[in-house]
C-alpha positions in Angstrom: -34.5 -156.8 -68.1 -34.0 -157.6 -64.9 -36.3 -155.9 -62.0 -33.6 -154.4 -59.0 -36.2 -152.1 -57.5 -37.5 -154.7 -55.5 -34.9 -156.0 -54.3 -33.8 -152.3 -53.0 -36.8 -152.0 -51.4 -36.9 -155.1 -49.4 -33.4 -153.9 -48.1 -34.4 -150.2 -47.0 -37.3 -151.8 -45.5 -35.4 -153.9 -42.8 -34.9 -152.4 -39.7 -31.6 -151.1 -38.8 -29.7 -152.5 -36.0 -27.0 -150.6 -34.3 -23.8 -152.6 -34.0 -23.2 -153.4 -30.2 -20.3 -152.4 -28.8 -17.8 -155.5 -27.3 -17.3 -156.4 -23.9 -13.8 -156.2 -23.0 -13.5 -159.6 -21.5 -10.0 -158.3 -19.7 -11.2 -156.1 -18.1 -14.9 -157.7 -16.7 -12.6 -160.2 -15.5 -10.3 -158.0 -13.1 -13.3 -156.2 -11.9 -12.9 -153.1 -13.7 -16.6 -152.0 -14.8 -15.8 -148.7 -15.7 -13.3 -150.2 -18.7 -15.9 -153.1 -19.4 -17.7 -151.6 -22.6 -14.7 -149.7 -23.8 -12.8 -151.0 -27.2 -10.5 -153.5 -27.1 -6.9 -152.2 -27.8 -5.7 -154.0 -31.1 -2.5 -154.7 -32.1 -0.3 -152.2 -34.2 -0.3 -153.2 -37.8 4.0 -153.9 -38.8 5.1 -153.6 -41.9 7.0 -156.3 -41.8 6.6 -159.2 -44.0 6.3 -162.3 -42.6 9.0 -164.6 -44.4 6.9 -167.7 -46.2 8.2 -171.2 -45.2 8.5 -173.2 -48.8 8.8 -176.3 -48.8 11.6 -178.5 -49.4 12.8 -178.9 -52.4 14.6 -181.8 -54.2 16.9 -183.3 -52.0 20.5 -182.5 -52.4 24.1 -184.0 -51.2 25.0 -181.0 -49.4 21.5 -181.3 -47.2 22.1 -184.9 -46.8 25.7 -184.6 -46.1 24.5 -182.0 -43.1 21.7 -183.9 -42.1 24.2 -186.9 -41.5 26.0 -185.0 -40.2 23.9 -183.6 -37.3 22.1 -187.3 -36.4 22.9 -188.4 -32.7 23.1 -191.9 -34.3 25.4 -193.9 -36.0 24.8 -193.3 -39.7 26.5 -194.2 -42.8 25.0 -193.7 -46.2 26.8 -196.1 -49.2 26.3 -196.2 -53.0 24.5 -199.6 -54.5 27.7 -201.6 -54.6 27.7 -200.5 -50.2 31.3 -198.3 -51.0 30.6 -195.4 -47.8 29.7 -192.2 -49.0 29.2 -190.1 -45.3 29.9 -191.2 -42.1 28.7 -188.8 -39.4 31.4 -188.4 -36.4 29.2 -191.3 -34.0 29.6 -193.7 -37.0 33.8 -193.4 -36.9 33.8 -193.5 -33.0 32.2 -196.9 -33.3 33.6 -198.6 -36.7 37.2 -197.1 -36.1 37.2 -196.6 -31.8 37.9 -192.9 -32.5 37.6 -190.1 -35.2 39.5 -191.0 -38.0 38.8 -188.0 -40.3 37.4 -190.0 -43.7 38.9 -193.6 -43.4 35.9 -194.9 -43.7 34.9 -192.8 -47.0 35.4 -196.0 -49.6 35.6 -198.5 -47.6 33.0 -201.2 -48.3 30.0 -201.4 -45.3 29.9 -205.2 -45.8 33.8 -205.5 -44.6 32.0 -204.6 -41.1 29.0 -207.4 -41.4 29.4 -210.7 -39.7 27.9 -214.0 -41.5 25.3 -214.6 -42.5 24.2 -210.9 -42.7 27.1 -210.1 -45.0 25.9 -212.7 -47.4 21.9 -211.7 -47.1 23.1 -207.9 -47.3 24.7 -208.9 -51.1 21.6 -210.7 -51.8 19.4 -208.0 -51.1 22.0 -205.2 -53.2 21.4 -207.5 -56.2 17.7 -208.2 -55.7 17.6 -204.3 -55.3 19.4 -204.1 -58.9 17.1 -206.1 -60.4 13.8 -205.4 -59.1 12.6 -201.9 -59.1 11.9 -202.0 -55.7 13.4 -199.6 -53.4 16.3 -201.2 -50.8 14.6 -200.8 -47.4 15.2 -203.0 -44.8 13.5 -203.0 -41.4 16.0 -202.9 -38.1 17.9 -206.1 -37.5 19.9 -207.4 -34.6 23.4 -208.3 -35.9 26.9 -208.3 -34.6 29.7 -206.5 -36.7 33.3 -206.0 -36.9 35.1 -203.1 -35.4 38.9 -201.9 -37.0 40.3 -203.6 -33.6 39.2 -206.8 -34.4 36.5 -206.9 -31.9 32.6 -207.5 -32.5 29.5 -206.3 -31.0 26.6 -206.4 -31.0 24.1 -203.9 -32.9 21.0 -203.0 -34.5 21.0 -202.2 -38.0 18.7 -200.4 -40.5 18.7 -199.8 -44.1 16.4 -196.9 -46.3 16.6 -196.1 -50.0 17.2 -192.4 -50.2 15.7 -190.9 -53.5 18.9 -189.5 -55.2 19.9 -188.8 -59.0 22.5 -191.7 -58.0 21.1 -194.7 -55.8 22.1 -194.3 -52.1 21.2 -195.9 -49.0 21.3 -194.9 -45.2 22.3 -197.3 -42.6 21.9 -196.4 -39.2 23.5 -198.7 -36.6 22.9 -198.8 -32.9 25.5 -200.2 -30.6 23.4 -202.9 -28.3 26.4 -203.8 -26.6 25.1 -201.4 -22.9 21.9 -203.0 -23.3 23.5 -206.8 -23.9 25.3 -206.2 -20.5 22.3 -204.9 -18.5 20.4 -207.6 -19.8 22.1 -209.9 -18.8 23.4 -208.2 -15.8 19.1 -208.5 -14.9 18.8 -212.3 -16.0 21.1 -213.0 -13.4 19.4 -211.4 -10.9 16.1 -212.9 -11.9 17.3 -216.3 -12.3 19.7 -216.2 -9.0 19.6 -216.4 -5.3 21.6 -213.7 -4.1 22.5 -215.0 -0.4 24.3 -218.3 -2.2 24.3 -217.9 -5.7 22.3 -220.6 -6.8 19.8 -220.8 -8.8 16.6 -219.7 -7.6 13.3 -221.5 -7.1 12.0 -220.0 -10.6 15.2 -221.2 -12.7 14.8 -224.8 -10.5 10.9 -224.9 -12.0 11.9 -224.3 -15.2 14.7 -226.3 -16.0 12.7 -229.5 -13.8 10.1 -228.8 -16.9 12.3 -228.5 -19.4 14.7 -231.4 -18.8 11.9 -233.7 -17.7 10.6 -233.1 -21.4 14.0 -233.9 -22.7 14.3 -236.5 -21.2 10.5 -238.4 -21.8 11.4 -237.5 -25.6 14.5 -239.4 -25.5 13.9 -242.0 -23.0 16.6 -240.6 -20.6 16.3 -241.2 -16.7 16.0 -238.3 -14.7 16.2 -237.5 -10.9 15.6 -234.7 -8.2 17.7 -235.2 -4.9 15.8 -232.3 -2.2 18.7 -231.4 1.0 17.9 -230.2 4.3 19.9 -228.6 6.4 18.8 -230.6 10.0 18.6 -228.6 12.9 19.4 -225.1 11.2 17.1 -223.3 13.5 19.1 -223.9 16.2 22.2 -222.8 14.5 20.2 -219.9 13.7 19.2 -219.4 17.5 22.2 -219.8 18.9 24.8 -218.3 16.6 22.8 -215.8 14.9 21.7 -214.6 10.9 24.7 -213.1 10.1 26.8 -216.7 10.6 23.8 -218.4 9.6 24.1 -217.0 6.1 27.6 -217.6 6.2 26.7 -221.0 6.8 24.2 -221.5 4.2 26.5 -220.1 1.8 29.2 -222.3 2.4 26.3 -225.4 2.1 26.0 -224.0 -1.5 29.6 -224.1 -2.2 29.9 -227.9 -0.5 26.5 -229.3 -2.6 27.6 -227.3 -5.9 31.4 -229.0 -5.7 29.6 -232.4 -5.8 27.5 -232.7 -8.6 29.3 -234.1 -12.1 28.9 -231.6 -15.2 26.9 -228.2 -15.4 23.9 -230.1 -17.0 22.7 -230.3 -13.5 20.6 -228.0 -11.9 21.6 -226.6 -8.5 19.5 -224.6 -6.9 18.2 -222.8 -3.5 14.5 -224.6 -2.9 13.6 -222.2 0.1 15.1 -221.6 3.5 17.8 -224.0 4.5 16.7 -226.6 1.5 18.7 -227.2 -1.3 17.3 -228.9 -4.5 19.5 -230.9 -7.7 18.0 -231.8 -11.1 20.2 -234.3 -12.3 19.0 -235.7 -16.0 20.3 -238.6 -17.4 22.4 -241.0 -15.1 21.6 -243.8 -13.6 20.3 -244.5 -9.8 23.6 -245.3 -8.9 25.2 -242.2 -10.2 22.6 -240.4 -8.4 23.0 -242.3 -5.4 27.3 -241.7 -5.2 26.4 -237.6 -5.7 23.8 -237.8 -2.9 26.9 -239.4 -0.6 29.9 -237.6 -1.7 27.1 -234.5 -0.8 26.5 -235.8 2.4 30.3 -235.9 3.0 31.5 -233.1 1.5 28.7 -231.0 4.2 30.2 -233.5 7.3 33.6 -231.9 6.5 32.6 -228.4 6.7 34.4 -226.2 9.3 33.4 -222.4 10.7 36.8 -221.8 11.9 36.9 -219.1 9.2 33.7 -217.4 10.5 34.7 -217.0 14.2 33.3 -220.1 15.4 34.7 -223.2 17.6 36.2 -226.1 15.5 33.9 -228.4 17.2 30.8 -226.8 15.5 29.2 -229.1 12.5 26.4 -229.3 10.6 24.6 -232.1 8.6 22.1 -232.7 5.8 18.9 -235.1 5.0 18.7 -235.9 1.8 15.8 -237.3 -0.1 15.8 -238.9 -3.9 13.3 -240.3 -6.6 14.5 -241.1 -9.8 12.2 -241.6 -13.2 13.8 -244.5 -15.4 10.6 -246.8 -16.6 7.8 -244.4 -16.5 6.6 -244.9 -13.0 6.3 -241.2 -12.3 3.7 -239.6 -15.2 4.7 -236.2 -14.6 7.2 -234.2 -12.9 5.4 -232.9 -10.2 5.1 -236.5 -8.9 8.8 -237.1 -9.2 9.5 -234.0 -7.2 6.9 -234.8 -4.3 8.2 -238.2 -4.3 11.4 -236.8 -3.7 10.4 -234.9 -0.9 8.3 -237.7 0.7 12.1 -239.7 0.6 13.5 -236.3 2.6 10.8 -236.9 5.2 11.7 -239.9 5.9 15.3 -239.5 6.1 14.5 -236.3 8.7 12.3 -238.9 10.9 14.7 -242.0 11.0 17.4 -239.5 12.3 18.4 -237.0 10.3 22.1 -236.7 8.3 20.8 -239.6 6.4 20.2 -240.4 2.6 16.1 -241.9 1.7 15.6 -243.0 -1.4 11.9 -243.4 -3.0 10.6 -246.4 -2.8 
């Protein structure tokens, strides 16, 4: 039997400690000492129940049909065989160009696909069928076909959606805004915007890039660097705003000579010009740096305000790689620039090749 006593005893024989009363934090804090030690005020008990969230329970076609519904995407959802089940509103303003009620209900989502993706979206369907692996595919860009006989450009996505009977959910997002700005960016990247050229970055890269071409194939490959001589004084005397006018018309007169769009034209800095011009011979190069040359010489500012007397001419400067004596294309390009300093010290509105 167990002995209680004891215990009873060592409880009685504790001290008791009065329960301190708590500081009303509120009211310490606003300065009011008076109200400090008195209670705090609680909250009236409600006798209303609080309604318990449960969780979800199987998923159902009327929940899915909502929640489809309801997306701010474009989002089909199609049986195994990819006949449409649902199409929220966003997915018939982009498939049909405007709210067509159900057309799409039973139409078959790989109509829309483009090849190859129609082909790989079969493939996967049947893989699906015959592996018990869930149909899930990560986003993909693609370009599909509208009812007006268009395509654009979109990303696609595809999720198995656990259902008595297999569905999927596609969403699709139209990349054609972000296509435009793009490329609406590249080109202001990759262009001068005072004459439209190309810019010193593109001129870089495409000197790397055909220079590799070229060694791989055995192709010649040249770089012709124009000056505009005595363009300060043009400056000086006429002023920026006609200056840029001339500059741009420079651009039109050099871009009018060269032969196919293979060749780089670009904007080198200031009033110098620069051409890439990959596989042709030194005497194609050399009939481009003339009809250049003469194309500038013919060049008249009437049309800007200013006397027909007032011309302008260019130095041009040329090295061209055909057996290998320039190991890099760095070296072509100074060697071109070497010829341009030459042609600017023998007189200017000449054409120097490298020796």
């Amino acid at each position: 039997m167990l002995n209680l006593s004891a215990n009873f005893y060592a409880l009685d024989s504790k001290p008791c400690i009065e329960p301190q009363p708590r500081m009303n934090k509120n009211a310490f804090m606003r300065g009011d000492l008076e109200a400090v030690n008195l209670p705090l005020k609680k909250a009236p008990l409600t006798t209303k129940t609080v309604a318990k969230i449960s969780p979800l329970g199987a998923p159902t076609v009327n929940s899915l049909s909502n929640l489809v519904d309801h997306l701010m995407e474009a989002m089909l959802v199609v049986d195994e065989l990819g006949a449409i089940q649902m199409a929220n509103r966003h997915a018939k303003s982009l498939l049909l160009g405007a709210d067509k009620a159900d057309e799409l209900i039973g139409q078959q989502w790989q109509s829309f696909l483009c090849e190859p993706q129609k082909s790989l979206y079969q493939q996967m369907i049947l893989q699906s069928q015959m592996e018990p692996i869930p149909l899930n595919h990560l986003p993909t860009e693609t370009k599909i076909n509208l009812d007006n006989g268009s395509c654009i450009d979109v990303e696609i996505s595809v999720s198995y959606l656990p259902m008595k009977q297999p569905l999927f959910g596609i969403v699709i997002r139209d990349l054609s805004k972000f296509r435009t700005e793009y490329q609406q960016l590249h080109h202001w990247a990759s262009t001068d915007c005072l004459t439209n050229l190309a810019n010193r970055r593109i001129f870089d890269t495409n000197l790397k890039s055909h220079w590799q071409a070229c060694s791989e194939a055995g192709w010649p490959i040249s770089v012709v660097i124009i000056d505009v001589d005595h363009f300060k004084s043009f400056n000086d005397k006429y002023g920026h705003i006609l200056g840029d006018r001339c500059l741009q018309k420079v651009a039109d007169a050099i871009k009018a000579s060269v032969p196919n769009n293979e060749c780089t034209v670009a904007r080198y800095g200031g009033e110098e010009f620069a051409l890439i011009l990959p596989n042709l011979s030194t005497v194609e190069v050399e009939q481009i740096a003339l009809l250049v040359q003469q194309n500038i010489n013919a060049l008249t500012f009437i049309d800007i305000g200013l006397d027909e007397s007032v011309s302008i001419s260019v130095s041009q400067g040329y090295a061209c790689e055909i057996n290998g004596q320039f190991r890099t294309a760095n070296a072509l390009l100074c060697a071109a620039d070497t010829a341009l300093y030459r042609a600017k010290t023998n007189g200017r509105n000449r054409i120097n090749a490298s020796c």
